[in-house]
C-alpha positions as CSV (number, residue, x, y, z in Angstrom):
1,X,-47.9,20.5,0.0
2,X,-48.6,24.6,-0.6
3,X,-46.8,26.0,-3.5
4,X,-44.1,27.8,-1.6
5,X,-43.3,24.1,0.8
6,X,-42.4,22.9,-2.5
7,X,-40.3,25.6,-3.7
8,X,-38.5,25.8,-0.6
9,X,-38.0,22.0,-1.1
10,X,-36.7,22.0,-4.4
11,X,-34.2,25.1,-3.8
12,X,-33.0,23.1,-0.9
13,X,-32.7,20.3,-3.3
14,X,-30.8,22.1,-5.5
15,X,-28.2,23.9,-3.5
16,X,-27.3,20.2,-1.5
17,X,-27.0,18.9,-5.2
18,X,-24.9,22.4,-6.9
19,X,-22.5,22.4,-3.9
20,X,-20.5,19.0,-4.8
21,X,-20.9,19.7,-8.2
22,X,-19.2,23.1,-8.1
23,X,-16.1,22.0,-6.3
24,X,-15.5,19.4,-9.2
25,X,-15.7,22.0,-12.0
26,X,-12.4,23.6,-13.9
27,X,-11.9,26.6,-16.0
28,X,-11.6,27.2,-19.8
29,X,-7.7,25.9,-20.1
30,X,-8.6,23.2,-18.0
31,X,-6.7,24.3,-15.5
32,X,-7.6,25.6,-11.4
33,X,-5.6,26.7,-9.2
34,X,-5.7,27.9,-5.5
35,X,-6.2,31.4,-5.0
36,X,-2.6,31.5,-3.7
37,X,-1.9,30.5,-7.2
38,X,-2.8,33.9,-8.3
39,X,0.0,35.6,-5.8
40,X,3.2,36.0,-7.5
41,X,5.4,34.2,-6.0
42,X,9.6,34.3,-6.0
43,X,11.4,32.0,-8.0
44,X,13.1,29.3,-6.1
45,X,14.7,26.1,-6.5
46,X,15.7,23.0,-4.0
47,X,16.8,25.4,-1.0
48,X,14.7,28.3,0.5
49,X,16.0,31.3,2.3
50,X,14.8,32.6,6.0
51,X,11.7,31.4,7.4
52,X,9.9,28.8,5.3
53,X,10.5,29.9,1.3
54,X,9.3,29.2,-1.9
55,X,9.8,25.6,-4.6
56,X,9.2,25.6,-7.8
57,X,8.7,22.3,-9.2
58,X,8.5,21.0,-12.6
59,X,5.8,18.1,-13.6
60,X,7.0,15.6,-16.3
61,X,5.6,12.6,-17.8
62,X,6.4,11.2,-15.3
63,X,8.7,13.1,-12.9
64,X,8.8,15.8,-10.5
65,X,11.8,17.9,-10.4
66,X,13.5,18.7,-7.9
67,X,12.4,15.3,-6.5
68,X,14.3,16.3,-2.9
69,X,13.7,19.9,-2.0
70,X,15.0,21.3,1.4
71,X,13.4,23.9,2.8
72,X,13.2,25.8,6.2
73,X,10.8,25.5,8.8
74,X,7.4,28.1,8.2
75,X,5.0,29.3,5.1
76,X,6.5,27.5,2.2
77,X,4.7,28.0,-1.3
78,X,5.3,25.5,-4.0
79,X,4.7,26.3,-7.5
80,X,4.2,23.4,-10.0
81,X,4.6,24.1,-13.9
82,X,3.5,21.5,-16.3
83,X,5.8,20.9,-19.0
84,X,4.4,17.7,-19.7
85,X,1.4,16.4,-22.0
86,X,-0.8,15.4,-19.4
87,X,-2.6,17.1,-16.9
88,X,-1.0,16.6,-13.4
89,X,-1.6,18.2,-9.6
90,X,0.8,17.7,-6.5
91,X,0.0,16.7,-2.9
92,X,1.7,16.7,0.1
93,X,1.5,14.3,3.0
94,X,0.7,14.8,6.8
95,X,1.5,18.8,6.8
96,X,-0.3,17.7,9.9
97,X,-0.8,14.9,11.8
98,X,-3.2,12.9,9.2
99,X,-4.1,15.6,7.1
100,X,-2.7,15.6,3.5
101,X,-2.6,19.1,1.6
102,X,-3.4,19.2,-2.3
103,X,-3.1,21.9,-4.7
104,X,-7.2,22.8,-5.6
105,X,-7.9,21.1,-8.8
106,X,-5.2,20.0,-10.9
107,X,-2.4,21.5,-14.1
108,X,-2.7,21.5,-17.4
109,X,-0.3,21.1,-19.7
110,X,1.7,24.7,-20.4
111,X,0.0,25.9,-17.3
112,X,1.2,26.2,-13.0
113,X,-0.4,26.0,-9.7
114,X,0.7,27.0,-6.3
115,X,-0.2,25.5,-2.9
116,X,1.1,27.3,0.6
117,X,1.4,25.2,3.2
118,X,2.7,25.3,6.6
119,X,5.5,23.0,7.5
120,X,6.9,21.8,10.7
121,X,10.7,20.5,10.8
122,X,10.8,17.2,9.4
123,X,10.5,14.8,6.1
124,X,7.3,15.0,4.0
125,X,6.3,12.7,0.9
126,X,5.1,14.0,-2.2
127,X,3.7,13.3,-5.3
128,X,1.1,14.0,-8.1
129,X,-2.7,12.7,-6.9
130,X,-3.9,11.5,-10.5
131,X,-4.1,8.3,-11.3
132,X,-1.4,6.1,-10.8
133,X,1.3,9.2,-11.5
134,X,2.8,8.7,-7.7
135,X,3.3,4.8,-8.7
136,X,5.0,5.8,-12.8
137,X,7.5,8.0,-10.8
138,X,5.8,11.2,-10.0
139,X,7.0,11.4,-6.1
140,X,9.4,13.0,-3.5
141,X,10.7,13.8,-0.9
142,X,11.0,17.1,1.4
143,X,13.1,18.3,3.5
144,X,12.4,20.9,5.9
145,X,14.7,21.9,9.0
């Protein structure tokens, strides 16, 4: 094979190997978030105002809190602080039909995250993806009309 075959083949090598790779990697503080993370968002609780709104959750060991937000219908950013020891994350089920949304990469401890998702009237499950979290407690249920 010439000289540049083979360097063609190895960068193409190379890219199809770095491209998983990179989506697995975190930061510094061991914590990624999405880049809606990076957006300041309002401070909200259980209830949103006007179209769609804003949650902030708190992650426990092993608890999310509020564990039954209601929210209205539209954009609805949820921001998850960790205030436990462990590192934690949050997903939430069928924002469509068969498609789970979950925060990019997970929370340390001390540290928040923020997923935007769009959300349709109805009743969503949630919990935190790692490990067996969702099965010690770490799950929910939201409300959105």
């Amino acid at each position: 094979m010439p000289l540049t075959g083979r360097l063609a083949a190895l960068l193409a090598i190379g890219a199809a190997t770095a491209a998983p790779i990179a989506g697995c990697g975190s930061s510094n503080d061991n914590s990624t978030t999405s880049s809606a993370a990076r957006q300041a968002s309002a401070p909200g609780g259980g209830a949103a105002s006007g179209p769609g709104g804003s949650v902030s959750l708190t992650a426990t060991d092993y608890k999310l809190n509020p564990s039954d937000p209601t929210v209205k219908s539209g954009k609805v950013t949820f921001t998850e602080k960790n205030a436990g020891q462990v590192t934690h994350s949050l997903e939430i089920e069928n924002v469509t039909p068969g498609h789970d949304q979950e925060l990019e990469g997970s929370v340390a401890p001390g540290h928040a995250g923020t997923l935007t998702v769009n959300l349709a009237p109805g009743k969503y499950e949630f919990y935190c993806p790692i490990d067996n979290h969702k099965q010690m407690g770490m799950e929910g249920e939201i409300t959105v009309k």
